[in-house]
N, C-alpha and C positions, 0 to 999 in steps of 0.2 A: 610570493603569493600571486596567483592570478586568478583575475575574475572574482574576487574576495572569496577565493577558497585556498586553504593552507593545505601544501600534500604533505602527506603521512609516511609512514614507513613503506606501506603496504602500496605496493606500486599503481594501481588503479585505484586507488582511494585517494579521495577528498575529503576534506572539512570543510562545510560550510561557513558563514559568517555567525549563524548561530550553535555550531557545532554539530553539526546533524551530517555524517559519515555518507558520502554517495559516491557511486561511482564518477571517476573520471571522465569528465567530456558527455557527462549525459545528468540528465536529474532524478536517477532513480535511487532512493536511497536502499541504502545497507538492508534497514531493518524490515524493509517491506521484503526483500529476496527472501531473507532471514523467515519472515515469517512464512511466506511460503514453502520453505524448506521444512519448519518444523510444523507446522499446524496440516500441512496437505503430505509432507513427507517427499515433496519434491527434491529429488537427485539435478547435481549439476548440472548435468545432458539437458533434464526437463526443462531446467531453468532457461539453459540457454536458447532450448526451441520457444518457449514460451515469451522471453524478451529481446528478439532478434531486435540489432544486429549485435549484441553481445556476445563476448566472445569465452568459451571456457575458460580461460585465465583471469578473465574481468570477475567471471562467477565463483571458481576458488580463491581469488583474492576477496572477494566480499565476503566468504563463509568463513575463511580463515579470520579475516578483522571480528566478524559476527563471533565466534567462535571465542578469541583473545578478547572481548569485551560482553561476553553471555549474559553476565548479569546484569550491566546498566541496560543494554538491547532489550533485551526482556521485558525489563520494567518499564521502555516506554513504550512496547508494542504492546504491553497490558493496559498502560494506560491509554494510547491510544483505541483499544477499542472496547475499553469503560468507556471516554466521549460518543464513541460512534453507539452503542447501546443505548446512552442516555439520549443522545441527538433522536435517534430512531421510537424511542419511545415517547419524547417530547411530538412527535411530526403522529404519532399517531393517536396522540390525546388533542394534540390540536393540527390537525392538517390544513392546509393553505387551500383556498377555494380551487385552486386548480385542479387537486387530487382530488377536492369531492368530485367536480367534474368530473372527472376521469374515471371514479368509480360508478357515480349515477351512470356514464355511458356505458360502461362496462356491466352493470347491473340489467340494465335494458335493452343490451343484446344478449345475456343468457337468457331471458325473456322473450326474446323475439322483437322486439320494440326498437327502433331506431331512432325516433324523434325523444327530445327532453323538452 
């Protein structure tokens, strides 16, 4: 083990300390590639333009793990973003004085108006 991540079969795969699958040598996990692959339909090629300096081996070895572990993946990129929905919906029933800000500005330059 190093760096408290266990390697895997899968030659650029890690485990985390709390089990969360990322590439070797970097912190991007499995399941975020993964979701780009299936929710936008990103091809390995894309992948790898998209998160330089990865390299296409780094990226079919994460689709392969992705792939050989679909269903538990799945389930916590479903659950992750049931949180990010609920998080987004919470910020827009109560937004933080900053964003008012930021909309009163925004409001009063479609307006013409620059001062608040």
């Amino acid at each position: 083990m190093t760096n408290g991540r266990t390697p895997t079969a899968y030659r650029h795969i890690e485990l985390t300390e709390d089990g969360q699958a990322i590439l070797a040598d970097s912190q991007i996990k499995v399941k975020q590639l993964a979701a780009e692959h299936t929710a936008w339909g990103s091809g390995p090629e894309a992948l790898v333009g998209a998160h330089h300096p990865l390299t296409l081996a780094q990226i079919l070895s994460a689709l392969a793990y992705y792939y050989d572990h679909k269903e538990q993946l799945d389930s916590e990129i479903q659950s992750d973003q049931e949180r990010t929905d609920q998080q987004r919906a919470l910020q827009q029933q109560q937004p933080s004085p900053a964003l008012e800000k930021l909309r009163a500005l925004k409001a009063a330059q479609s307006i013409g108006q620059t001062e608040l």
